[in-house]
BASEGU-128781 format. One line per 10 residues: number of its first residue (from 1); their letters; for each residue y, z, x of N, C-alpha, C, O. Coordinates in pm, whole numbers, padded with zeros to 5 digits, m for minus. Layout:
# BASEGU-128781
NUM	a	Y,Z,X,Y,Z,X,Y,Z,X,Y,Z,X | ...
This chain:
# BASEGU-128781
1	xxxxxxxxxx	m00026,m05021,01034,m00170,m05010,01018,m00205,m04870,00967,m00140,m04775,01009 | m00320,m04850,00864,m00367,m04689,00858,m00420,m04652,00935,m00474,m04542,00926 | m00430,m04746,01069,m00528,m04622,01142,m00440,m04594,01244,m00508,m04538,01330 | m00318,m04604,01285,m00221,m04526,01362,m00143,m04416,01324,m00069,m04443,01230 | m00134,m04274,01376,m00034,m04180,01372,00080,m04203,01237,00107,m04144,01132 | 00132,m04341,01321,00288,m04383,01253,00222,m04409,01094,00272,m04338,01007 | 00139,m04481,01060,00058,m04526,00932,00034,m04376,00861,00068,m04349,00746 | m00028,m04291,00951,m00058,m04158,00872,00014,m04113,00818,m00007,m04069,00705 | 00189,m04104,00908,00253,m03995,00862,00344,m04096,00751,00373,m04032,00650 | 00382,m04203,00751,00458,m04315,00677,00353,m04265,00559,00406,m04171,00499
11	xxxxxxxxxx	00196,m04302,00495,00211,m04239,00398,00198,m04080,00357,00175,m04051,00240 | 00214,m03983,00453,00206,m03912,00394,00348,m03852,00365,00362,m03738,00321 | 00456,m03940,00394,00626,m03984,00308,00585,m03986,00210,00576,m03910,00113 | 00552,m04107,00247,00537,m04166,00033,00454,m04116,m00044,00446,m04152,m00161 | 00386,m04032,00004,00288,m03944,m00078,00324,m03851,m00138,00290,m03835,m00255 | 00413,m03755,m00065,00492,m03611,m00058,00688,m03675,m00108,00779,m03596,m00086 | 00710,m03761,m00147,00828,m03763,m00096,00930,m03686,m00183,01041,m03658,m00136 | 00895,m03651,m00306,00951,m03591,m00381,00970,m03378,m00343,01072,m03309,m00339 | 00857,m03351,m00328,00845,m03233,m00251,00948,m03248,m00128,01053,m03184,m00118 | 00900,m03345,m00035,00971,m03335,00080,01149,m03321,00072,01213,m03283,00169
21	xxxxxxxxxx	01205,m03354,m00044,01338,m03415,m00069,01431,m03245,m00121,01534,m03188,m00083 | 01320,m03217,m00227,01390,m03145,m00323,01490,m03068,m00274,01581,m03049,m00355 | 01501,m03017,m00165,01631,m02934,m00161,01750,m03042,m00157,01864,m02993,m00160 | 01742,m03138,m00154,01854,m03200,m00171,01901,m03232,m00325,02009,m03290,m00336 | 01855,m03213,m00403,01878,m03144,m00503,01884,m03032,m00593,01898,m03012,m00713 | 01867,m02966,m00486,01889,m02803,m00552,01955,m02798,m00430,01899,m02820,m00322 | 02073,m02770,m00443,02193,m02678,m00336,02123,m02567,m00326,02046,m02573,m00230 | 02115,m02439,m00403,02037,m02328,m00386,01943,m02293,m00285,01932,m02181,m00235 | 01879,m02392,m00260,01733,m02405,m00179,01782,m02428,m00042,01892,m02481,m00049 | 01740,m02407,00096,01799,m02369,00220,01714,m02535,00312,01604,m02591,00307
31	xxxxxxxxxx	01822,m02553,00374,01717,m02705,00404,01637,m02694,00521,01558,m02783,00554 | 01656,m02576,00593,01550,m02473,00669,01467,m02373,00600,01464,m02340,00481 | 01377,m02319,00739,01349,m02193,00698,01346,m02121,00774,01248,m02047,00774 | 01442,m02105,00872,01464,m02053,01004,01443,m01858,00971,01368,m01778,01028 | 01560,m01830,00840,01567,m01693,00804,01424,m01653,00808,01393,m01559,00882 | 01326,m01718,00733,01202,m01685,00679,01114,m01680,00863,01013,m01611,00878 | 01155,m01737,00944,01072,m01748,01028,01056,m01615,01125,00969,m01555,01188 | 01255,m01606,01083,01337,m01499,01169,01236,m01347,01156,01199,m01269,01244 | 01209,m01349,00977,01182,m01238,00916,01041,m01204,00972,01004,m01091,01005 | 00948,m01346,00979,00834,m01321,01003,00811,m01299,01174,00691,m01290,01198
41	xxxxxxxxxx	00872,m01291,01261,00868,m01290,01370,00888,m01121,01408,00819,m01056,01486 | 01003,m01073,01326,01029,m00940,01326,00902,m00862,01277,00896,m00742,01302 | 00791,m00931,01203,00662,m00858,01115,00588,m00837,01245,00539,m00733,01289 | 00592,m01024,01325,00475,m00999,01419,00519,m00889,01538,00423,m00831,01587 | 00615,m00862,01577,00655,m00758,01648,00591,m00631,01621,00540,m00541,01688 | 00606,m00648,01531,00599,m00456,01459,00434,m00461,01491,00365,m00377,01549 | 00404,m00567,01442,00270,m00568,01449,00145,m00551,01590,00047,m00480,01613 | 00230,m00679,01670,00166,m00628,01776,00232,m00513,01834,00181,m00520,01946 | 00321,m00395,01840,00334,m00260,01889,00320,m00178,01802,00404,m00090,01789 | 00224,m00185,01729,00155,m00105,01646,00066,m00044,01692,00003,m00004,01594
51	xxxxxxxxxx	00000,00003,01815,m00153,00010,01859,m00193,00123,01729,m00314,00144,01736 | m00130,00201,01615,m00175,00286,01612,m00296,00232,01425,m00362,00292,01341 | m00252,00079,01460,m00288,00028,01339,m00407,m00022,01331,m00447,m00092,01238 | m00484,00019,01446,m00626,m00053,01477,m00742,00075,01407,m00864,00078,01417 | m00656,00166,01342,m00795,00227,01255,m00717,00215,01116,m00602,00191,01081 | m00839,00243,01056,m00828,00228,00896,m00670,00334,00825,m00574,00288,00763 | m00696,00485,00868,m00578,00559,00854,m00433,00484,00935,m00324,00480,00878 | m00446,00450,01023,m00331,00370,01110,m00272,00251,01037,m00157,00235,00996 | m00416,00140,01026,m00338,00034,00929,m00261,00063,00790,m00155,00009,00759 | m00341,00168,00703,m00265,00247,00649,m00104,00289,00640,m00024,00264,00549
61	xxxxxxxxxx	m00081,00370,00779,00066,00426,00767,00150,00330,00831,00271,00354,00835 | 00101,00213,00887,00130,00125,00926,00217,m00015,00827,00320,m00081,00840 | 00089,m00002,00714,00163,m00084,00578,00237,m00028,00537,00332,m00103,00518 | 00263,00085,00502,00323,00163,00430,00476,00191,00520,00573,00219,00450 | 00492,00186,00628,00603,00161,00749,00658,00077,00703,00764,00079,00639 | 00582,m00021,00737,00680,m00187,00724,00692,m00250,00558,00728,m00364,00531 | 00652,m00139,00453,00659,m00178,00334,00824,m00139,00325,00924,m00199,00287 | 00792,00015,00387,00938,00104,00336,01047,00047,00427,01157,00100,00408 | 01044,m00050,00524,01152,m00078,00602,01210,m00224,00529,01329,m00251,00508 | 01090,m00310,00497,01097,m00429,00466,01202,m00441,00292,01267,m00527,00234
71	xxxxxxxxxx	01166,m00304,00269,01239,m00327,00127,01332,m00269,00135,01404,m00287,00037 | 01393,m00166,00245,01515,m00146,00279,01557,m00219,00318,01666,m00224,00263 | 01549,m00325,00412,01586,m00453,00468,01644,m00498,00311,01753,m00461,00268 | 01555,m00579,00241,01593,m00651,00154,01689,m00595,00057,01773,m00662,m00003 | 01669,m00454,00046,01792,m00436,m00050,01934,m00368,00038,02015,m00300,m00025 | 01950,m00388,00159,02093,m00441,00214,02094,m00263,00280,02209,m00220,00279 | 01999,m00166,00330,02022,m00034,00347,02040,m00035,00502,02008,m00140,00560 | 02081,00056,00568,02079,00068,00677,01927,00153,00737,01925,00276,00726 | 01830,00097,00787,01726,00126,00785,01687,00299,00813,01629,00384,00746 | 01755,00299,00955,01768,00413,01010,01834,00523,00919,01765,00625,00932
81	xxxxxxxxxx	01926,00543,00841,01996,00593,00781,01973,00651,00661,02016,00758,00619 | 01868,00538,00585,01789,00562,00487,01678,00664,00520,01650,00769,00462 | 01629,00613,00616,01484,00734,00665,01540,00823,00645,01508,00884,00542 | 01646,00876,00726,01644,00997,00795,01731,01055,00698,01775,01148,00766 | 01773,01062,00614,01811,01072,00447,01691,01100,00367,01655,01213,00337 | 01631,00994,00334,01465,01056,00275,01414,01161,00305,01360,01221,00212 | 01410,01228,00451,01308,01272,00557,01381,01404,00509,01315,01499,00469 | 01507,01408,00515,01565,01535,00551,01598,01605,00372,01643,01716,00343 | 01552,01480,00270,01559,01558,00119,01442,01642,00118,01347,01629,00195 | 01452,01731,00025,01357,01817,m00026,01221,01754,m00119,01211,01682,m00219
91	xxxxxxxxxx	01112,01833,m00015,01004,01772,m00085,01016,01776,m00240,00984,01670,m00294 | 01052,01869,m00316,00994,01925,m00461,01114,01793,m00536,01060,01740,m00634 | 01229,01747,m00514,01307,01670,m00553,01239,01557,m00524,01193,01526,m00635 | 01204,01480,m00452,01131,01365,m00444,01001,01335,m00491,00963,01219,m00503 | 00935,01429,m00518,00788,01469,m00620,00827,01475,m00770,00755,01419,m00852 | 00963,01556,m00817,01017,01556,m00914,01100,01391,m00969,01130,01372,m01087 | 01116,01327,m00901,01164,01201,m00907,01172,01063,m00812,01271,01000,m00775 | 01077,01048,m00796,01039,00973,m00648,01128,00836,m00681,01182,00786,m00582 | 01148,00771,m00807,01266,00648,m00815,01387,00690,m00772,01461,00601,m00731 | 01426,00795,m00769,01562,00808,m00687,01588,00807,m00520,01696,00834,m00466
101	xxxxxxxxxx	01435,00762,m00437,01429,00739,m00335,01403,00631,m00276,01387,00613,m00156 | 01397,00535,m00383,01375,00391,m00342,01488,00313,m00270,01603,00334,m00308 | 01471,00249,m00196,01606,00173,m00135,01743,00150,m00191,01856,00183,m00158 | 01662,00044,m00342,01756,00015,m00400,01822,00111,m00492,01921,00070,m00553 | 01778,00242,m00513,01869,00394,m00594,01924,00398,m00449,01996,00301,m00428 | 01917,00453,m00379,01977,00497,m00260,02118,00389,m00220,02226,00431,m00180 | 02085,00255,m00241,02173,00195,m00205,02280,00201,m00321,02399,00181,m00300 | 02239,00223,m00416,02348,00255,m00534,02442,00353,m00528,02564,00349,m00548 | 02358,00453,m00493,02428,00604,m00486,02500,00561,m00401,02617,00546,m00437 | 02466,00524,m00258,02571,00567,m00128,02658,00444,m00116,02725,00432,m00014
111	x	02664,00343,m00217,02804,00280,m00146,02892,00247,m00250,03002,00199,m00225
């Protein structure tokens, strides 16, 4: 019947079913999204122990935190390692060439 649950979701199979399928034809494509959930769970963390993100300057250094960690993450750096590498170069060198401090230069250089 359409007016039961089972009716709703039966067509909304046959409605979607091509979307619903596709990773089974693309190997590539993950038939979860557990990683993605993993990743976003680690955001909401940061997020709620952030208290310092509840003003405008805070949310601020706050994005800018989880920008510079998130893309060390992604390009394979050791988070901690990277900072404190950045932190400890010389201002006038990083003003003079700020692409050589991006994750992914850094991850070039050091491995």
């Amino acid at each position: 019947s359409t007016a039961t649950p089972l009716g709703t979701a039966a067509r909304y199979i046959t409605k979607h079913f091509d979307a619903l399928t596709v990773y089974l034809k693309s190997p590539g494509l993950a038939a979860t999204n557990n990683l993605r959930e993993r990743l976003l769970r680690i955001e909401k963390l940061i997020q709620k122990n952030a208290l310092f993100r509840q003003t405008i300057e805070g949310r601020a250094v706050f994005d800018i935190l989880r920008t510079v960690i998130q893309t060390a993450v992604a390009a394979g750096v050791p988070v901690q390692e990277y900072i404190e590498n950045v932190l400890m170069a010389a201002p006038q060198d990083i003003e003079r060439n700020p692409e050589n401090y991006t994750p992914h230069s850094w991850a070039k250089r050091n491995s």
